[in-house]
C-alpha positions as a Markdown table, in Angstrom:
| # | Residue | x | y | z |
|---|---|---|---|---|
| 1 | Unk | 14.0 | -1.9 | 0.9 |
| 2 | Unk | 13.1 | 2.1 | 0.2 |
| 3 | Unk | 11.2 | 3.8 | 3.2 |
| 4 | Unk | 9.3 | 6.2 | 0.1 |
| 5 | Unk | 10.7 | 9.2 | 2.0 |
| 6 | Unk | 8.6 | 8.4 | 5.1 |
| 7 | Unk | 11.2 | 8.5 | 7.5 |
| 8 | Unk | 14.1 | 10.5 | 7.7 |
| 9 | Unk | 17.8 | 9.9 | 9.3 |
| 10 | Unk | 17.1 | 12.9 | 11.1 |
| 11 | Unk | 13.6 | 11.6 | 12.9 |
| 12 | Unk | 15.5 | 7.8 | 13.5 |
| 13 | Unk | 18.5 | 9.4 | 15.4 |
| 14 | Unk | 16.1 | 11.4 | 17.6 |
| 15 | Unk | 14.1 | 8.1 | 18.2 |
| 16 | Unk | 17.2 | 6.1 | 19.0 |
| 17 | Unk | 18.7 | 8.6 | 21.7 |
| 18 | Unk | 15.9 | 8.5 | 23.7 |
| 19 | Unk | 14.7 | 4.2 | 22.9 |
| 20 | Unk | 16.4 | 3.3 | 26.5 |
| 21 | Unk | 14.4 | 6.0 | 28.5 |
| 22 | Unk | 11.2 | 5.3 | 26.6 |
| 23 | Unk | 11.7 | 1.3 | 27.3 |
| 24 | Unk | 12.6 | 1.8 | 30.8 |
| 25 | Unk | 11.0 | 4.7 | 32.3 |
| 26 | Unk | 7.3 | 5.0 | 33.3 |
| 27 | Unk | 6.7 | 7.9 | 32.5 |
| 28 | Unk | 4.5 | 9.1 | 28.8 |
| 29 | Unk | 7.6 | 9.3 | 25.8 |
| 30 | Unk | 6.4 | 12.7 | 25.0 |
| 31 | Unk | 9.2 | 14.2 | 23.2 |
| 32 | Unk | 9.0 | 10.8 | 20.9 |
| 33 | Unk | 5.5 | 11.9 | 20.2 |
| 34 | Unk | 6.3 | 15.0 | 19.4 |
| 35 | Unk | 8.9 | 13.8 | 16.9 |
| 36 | Unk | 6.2 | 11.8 | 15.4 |
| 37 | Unk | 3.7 | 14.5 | 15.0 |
| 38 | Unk | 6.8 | 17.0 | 13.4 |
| 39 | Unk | 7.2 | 14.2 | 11.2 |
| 40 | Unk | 3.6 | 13.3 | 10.1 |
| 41 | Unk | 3.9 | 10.0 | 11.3 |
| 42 | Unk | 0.1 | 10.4 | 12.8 |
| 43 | Unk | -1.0 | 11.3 | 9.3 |
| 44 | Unk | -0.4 | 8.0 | 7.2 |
| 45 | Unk | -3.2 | 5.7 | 7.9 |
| 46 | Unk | -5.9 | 8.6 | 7.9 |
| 47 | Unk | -7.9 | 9.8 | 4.6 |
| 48 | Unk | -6.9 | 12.9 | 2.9 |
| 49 | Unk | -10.4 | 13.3 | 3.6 |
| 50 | Unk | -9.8 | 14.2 | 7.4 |
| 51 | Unk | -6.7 | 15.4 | 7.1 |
| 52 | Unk | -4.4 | 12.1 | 6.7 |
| 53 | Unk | -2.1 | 11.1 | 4.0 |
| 54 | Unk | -4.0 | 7.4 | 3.2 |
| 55 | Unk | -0.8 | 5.7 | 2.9 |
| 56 | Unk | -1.5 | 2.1 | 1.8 |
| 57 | Unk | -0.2 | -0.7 | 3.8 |
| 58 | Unk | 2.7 | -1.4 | 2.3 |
| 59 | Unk | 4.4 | 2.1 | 2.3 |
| 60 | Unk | 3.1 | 2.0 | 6.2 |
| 61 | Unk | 4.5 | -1.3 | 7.0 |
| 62 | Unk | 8.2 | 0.0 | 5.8 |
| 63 | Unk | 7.6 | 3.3 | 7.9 |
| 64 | Unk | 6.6 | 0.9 | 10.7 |
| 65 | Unk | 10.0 | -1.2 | 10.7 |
| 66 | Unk | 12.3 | 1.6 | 10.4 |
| 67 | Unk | 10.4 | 3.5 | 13.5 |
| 68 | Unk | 10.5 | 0.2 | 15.5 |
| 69 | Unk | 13.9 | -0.3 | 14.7 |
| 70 | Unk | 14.7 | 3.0 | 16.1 |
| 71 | Unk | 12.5 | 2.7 | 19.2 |
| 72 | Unk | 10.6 | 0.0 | 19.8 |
| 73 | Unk | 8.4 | 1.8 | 22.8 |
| 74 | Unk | 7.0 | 5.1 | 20.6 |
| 75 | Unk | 6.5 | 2.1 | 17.8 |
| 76 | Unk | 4.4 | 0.0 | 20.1 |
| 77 | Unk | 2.3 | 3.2 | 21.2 |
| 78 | Unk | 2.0 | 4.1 | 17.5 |
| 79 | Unk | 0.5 | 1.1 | 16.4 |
| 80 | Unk | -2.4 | 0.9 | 19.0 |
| 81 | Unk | -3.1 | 4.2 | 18.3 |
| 82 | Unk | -3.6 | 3.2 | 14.7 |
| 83 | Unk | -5.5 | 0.3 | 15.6 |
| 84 | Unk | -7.7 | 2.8 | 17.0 |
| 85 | Unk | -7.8 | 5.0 | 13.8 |
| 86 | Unk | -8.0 | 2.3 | 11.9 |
| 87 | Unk | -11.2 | 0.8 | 13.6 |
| 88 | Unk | -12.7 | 5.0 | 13.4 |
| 89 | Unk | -12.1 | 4.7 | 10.1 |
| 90 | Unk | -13.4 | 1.5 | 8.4 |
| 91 | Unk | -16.7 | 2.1 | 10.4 |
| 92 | Unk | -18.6 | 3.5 | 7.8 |
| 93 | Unk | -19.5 | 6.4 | 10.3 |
| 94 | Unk | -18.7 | 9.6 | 8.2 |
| 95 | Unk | -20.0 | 11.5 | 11.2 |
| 96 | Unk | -17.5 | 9.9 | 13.9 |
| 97 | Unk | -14.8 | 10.0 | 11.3 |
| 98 | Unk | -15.0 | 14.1 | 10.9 |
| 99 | Unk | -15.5 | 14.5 | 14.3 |
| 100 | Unk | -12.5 | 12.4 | 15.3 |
| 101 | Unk | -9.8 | 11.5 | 12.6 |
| 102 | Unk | -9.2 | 15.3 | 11.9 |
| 103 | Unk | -7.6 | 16.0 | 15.4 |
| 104 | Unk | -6.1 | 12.7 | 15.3 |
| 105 | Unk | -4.0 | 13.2 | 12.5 |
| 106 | Unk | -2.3 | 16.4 | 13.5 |
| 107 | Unk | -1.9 | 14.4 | 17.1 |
| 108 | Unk | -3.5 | 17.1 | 18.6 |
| 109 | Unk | -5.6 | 14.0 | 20.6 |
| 110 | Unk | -4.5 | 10.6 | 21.1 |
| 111 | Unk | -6.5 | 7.6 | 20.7 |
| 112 | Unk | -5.8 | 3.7 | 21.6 |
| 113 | Unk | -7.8 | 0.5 | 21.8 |
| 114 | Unk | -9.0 | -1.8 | 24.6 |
| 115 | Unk | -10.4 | -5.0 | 22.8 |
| 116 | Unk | -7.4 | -7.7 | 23.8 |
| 117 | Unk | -10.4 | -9.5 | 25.9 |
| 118 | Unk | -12.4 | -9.8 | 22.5 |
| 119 | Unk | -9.4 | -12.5 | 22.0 |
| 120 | Unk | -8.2 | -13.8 | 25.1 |
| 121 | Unk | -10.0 | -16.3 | 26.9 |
| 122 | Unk | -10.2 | -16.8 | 30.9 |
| 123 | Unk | -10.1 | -19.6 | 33.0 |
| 124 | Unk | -13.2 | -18.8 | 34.8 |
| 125 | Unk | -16.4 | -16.3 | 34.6 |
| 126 | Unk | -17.4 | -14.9 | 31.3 |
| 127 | Unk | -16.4 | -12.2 | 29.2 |
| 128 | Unk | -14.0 | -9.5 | 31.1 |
| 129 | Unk | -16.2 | -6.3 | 29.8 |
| 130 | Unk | -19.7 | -6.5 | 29.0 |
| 131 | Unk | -22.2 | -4.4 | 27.6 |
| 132 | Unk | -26.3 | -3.9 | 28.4 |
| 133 | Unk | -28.1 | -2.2 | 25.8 |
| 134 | Unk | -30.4 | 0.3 | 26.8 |
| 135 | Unk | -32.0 | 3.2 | 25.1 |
| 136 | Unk | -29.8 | 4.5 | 23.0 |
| 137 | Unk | -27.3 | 3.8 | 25.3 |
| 138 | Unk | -25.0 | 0.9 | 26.0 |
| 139 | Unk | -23.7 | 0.0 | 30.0 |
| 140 | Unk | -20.2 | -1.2 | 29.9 |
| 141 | Unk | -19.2 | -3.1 | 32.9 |
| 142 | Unk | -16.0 | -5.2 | 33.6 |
| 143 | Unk | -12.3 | -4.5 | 32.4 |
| 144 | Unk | -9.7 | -3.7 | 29.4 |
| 145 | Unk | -7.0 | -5.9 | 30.6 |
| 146 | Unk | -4.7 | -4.3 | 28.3 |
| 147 | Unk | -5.0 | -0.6 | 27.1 |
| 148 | Unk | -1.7 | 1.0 | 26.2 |
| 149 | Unk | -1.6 | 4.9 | 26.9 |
| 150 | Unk | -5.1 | 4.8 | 28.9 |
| 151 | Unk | -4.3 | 8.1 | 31.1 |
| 152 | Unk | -3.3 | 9.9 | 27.7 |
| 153 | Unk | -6.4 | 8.6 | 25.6 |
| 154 | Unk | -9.4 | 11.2 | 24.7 |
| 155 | Unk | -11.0 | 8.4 | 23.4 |
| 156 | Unk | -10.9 | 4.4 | 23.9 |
| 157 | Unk | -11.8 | 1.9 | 21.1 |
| 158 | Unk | -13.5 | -1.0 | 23.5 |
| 159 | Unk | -14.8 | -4.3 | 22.4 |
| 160 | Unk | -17.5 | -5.7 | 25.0 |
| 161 | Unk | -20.1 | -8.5 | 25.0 |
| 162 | Unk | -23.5 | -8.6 | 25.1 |
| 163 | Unk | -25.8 | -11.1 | 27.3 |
| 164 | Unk | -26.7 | -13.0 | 24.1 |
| 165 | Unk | -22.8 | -13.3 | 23.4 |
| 166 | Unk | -22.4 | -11.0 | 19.7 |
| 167 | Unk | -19.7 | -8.3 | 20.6 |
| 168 | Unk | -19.7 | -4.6 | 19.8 |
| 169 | Unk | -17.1 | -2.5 | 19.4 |
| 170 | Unk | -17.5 | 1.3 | 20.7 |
| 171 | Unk | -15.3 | 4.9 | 20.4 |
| 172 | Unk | -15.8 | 5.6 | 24.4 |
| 173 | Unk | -14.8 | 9.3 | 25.6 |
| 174 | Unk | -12.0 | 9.0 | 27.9 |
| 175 | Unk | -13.9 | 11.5 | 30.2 |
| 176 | Unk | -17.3 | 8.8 | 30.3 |
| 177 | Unk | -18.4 | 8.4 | 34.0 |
| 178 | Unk | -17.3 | 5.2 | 35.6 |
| 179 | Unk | -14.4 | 4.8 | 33.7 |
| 180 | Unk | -11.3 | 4.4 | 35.8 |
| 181 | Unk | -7.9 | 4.1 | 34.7 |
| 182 | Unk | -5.2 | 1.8 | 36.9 |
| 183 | Unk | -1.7 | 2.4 | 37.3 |
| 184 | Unk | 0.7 | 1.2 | 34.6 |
| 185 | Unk | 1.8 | -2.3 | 34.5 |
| 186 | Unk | 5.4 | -3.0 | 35.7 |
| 187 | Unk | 6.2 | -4.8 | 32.6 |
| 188 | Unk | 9.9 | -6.1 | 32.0 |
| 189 | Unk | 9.8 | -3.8 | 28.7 |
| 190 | Unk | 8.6 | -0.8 | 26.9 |
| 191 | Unk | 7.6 | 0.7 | 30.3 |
| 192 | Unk | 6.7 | 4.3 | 28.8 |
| 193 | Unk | 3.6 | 2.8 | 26.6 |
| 194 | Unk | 2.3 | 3.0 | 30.0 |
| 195 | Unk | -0.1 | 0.1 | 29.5 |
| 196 | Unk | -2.4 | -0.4 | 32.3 |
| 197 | Unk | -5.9 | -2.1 | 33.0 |
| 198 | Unk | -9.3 | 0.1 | 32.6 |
| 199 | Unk | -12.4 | -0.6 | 34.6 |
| 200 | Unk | -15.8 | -0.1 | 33.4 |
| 201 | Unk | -18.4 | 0.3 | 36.5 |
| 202 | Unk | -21.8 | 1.1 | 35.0 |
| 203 | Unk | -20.4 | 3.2 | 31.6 |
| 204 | Unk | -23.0 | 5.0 | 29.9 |
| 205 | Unk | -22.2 | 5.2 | 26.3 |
| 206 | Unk | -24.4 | 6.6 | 23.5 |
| 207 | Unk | -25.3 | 4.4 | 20.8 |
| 208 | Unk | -24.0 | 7.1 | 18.4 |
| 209 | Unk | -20.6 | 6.1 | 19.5 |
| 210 | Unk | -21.0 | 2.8 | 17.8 |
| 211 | Unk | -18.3 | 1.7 | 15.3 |
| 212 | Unk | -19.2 | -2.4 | 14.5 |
| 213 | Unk | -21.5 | -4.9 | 15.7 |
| 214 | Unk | -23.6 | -6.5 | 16.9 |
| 215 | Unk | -22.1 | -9.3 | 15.6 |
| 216 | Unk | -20.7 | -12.9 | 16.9 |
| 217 | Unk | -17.1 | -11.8 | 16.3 |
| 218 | Unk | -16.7 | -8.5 | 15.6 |
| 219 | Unk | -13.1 | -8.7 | 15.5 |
| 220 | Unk | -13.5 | -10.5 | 12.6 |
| 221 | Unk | -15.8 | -8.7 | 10.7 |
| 222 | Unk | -14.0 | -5.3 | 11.5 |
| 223 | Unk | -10.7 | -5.2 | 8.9 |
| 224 | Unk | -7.6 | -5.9 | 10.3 |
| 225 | Unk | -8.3 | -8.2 | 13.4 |
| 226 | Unk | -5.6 | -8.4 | 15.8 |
| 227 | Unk | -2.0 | -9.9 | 15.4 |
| 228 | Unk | -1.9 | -9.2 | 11.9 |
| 229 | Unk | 0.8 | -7.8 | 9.5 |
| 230 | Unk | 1.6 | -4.8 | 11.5 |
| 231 | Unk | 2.8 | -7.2 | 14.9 |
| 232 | Unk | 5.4 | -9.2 | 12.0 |
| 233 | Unk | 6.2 | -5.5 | 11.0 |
| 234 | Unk | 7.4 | -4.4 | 14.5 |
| 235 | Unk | 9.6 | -7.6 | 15.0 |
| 236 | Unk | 10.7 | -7.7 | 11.6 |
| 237 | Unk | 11.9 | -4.0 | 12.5 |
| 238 | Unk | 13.5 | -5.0 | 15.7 |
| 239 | Unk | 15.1 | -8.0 | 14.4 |
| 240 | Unk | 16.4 | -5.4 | 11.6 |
| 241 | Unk | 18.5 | -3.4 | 14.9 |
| 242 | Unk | 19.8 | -6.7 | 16.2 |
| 243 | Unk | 21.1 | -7.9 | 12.7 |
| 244 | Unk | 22.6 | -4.3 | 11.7 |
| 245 | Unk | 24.5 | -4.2 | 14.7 |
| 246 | Unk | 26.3 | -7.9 | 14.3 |
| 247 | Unk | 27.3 | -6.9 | 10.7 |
| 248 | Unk | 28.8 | -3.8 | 12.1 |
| 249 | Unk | 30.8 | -6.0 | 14.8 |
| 250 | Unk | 31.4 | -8.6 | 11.8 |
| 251 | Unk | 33.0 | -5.9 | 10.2 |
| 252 | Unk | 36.1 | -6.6 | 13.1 |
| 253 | Unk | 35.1 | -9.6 | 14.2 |
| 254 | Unk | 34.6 | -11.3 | 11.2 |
| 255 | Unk | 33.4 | -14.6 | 13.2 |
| 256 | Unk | 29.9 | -13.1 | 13.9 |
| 257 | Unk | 29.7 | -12.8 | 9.5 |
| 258 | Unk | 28.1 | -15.6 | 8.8 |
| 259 | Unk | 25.2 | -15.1 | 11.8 |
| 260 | Unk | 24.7 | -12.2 | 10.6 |
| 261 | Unk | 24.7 | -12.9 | 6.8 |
| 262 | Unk | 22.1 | -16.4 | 7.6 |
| 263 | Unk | 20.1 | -13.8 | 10.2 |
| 264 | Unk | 19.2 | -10.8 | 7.1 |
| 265 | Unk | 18.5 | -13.6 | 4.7 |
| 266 | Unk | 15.6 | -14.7 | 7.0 |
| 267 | Unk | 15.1 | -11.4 | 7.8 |
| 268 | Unk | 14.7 | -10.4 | 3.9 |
| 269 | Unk | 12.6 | -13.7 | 3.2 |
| 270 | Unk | 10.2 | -12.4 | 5.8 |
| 271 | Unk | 10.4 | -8.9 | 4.7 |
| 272 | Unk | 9.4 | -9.8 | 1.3 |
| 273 | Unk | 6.2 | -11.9 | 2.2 |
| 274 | Unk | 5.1 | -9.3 | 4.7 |
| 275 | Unk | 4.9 | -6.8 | 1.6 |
| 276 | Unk | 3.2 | -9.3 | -0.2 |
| 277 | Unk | 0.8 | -10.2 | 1.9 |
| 278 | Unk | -0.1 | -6.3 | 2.7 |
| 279 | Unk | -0.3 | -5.8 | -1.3 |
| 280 | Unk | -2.3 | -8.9 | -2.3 |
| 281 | Unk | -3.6 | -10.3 | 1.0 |
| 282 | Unk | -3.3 | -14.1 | 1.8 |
| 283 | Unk | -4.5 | -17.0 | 3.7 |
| 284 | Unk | -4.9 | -16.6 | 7.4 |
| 285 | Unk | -2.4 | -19.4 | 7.6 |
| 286 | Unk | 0.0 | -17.4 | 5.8 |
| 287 | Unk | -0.4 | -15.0 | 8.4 |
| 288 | Unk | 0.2 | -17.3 | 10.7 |
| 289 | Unk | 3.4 | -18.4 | 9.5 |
| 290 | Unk | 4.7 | -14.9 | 8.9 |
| 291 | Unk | 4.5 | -14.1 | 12.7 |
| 292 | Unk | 5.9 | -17.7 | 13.9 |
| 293 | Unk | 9.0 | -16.9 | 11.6 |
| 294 | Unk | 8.9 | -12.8 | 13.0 |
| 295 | Unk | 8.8 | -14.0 | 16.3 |
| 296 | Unk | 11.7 | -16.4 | 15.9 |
| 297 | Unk | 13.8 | -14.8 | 13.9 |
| 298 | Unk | 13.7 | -11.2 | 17.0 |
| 299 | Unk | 14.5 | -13.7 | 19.6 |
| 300 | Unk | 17.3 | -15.2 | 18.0 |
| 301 | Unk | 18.7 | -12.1 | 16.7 |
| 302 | Unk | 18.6 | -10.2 | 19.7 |
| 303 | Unk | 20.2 | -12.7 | 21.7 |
| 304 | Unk | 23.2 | -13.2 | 19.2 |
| 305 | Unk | 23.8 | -9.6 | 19.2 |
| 306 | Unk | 23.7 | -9.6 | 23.6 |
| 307 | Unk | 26.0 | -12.9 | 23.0 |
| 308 | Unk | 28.4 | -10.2 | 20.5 |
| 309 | Unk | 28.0 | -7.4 | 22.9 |
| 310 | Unk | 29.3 | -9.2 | 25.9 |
| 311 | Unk | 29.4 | -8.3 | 29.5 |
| 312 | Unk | 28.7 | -4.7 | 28.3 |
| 313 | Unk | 26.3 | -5.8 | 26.5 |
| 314 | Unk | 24.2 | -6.9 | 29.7 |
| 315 | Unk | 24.3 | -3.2 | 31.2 |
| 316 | Unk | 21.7 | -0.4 | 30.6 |
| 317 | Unk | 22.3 | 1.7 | 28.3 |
| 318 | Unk | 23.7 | -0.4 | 26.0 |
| 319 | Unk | 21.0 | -1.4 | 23.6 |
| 320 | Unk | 21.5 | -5.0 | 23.5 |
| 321 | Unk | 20.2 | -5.7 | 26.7 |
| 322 | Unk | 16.8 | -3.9 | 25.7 |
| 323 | Unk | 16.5 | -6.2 | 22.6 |
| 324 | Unk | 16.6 | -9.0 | 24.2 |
| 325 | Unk | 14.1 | -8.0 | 26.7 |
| 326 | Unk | 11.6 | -6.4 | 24.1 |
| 327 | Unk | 11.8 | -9.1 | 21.9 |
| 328 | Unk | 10.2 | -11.7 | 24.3 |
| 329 | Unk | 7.2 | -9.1 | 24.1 |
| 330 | Unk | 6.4 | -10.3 | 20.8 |
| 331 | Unk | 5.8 | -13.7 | 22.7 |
| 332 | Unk | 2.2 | -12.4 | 24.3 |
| 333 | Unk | 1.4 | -9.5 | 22.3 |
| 334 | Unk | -1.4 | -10.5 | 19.9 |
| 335 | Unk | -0.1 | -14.2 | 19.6 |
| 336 | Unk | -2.6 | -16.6 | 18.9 |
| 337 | Unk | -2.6 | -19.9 | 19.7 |
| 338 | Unk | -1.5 | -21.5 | 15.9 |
| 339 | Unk | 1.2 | -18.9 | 15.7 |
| 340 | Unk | 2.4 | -19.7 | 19.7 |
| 341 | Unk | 2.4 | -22.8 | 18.6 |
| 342 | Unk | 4.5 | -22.2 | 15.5 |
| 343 | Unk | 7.2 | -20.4 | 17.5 |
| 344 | Unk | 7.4 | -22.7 | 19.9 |
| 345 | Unk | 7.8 | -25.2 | 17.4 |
| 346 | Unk | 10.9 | -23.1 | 16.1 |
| 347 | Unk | 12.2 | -22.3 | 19.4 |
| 348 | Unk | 12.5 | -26.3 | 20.1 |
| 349 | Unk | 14.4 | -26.7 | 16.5 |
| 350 | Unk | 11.5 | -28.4 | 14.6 |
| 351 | Unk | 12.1 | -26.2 | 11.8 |
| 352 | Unk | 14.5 | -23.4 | 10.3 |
| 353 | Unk | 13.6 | -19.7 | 11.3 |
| 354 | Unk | 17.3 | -18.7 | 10.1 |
């Protein structure tokens, strides 16, 4: 599959070196952004209008799996901030979009979204942020259970609740009073996204910060939604690592061939309907079926290339043990319940995923 120039050797080598310390350490990849920004990466999902390239999906999903491929952390960060741009951007708010996308696209400011408890129900109490509309102001209180690169945001897209249950979403400056930040999450994986809760203690946020709603599910009515093409994309992308590196051990170990031949045919199939589906569109089911194969196919790949690699394999640096680890991410990020379902149903041999 071309990459349309997008992403060079050069920029993929640079990602790799530094994919373990990005995974493992908690501390902001910065020289990985960097690399992005030198690159243009920032640019492709922003109008030429505000200084962007206005890629279309397609040619971003391609960038997207060679990037992930490379480093699955600086991916992961990319793609929320581009759910952020994204959200700016089909808002219909020429004013917020001058005022925001311009320094966005040269990365000059960083942007990321808080709206996983728009989809993710709890066991008790009601919706994790809420919003009071006042004025022409709206009071955010509650939490973002899951904001990745909070500290380094100037600007948060949030999705909160109102009393009479329609949702908003809202482009909150970092700097807002009451807004606190908590430390980053230990997670097993991708520890430099530096993903960490938010707290929301009386916000004040001007109604001219308003990108959708009110509406019953504004996650809906917003384009895009969550756990859509661009999740597939980044397991697709790590799968991608995991299968390269088995044909290069097939190459003297010819026993790992045929896993590796049966592992980029699934990998291709998926690849294929993942550009269709970003060209023409398709049926939420479709969706659906794309991640539950994405998600089966990562696990399954990374684990035969730790089972090729070995002993070594198991020890940090090598990048086998990284895979394995980041590909159970793709198990609770943005994984609804038909397409948890799916997987599971792949994982227990109910159908082929390669």
């Amino acid at each position: 599959m071309a990459d349309f120039g997008l992403v060079s050797d050069d920029l993929i080598q640079a990602l790799a070196e530094q994919a373990d310390a990005a995974d493992h350490d908690a501390s902001w990849p910065q020289p990985a952004w960097e690399l992005l920004c030198r690159n243009g990466v920032p640019e492709w999902v922003i109008p030429t209008a505000y200084g962007g390239r206005e890629l279309d999906l397609p040619k971003v999903l391609v960038g997207y799996e060679r990037l992930a491929g490379a480093c699955l952390t600086t991916t992961f960060i990319l793609s929320q901030r581009d759910a952020a741009v994204r959200r700016i951007r089909d808002s219909s708010r020429d004013d917020l979009c001058r005022e925001l996308l311009r320094p966005l696209a040269c990365g000059g400011r960083f942007a990321t979204v808080g709206i996983s408890q728009l989809t993710t129900s709890r066991q008790h109490g009601g919706p994790a942020l809420r919003a009071r509309e006042t004025g022409d102001r709206f009071l955010l209180d509650g939490t973002m259970p899951w904001v990745t690169g909070a500290d380094q945001a100037d600007h948060l897209v949030a999705g909160a609740t109102l009393d009479d249950g329609q949702q908003i979403l809202l482009a909150v400056p970092a700097e807002t009073a009451g807004l606190s930040v908590g430390p980053p999450l230990e997670l097993m994986a991708l520890a430099g996204s530096r993903t960490a809760e938010v707290k929301c203690d009386g916000v004040a946020v001007e109604r001219r910060w308003l990108l959708a709603g009110p509406t019953k599910q504004v996650m809906q009515s917003s384009r895009g939604g969550t756990g859509g093409l661009e999740t597939s994309c980044l397991a697709l992308g790590l799968a991608g690592a995991a299968v390269n590196y088995l044909a290069a051990e097939a190459e003297r170990r010819p026993e790992w061939a045929d896993v590796a031949a049966r592992l980029q045919a699934t990998r291709e199939n998926a690849r294929t309907d993942m550009l269709r589906l970003a060209a023409y569109g398709g049926k939420p089911e479709e969706m659906v079926a794309l991640r539950a194969i994405a998600n089966a196919l990562v696990l399954r790949a990374t684990q035969a290339a730790l089972t090729a690699a070995k002993g070594v394999g198991f020890v940090r640096p090598h990048p086998a043990q990284r895979w394995a680890r980041q590909a159970l991410f793709f198990l609770v990020w943005s994984c609804p319940r038909p397409a948890a379902e799916a997987t599971v149903g792949y994982l227990l041999g109910e159908c082929d995923a390669g």
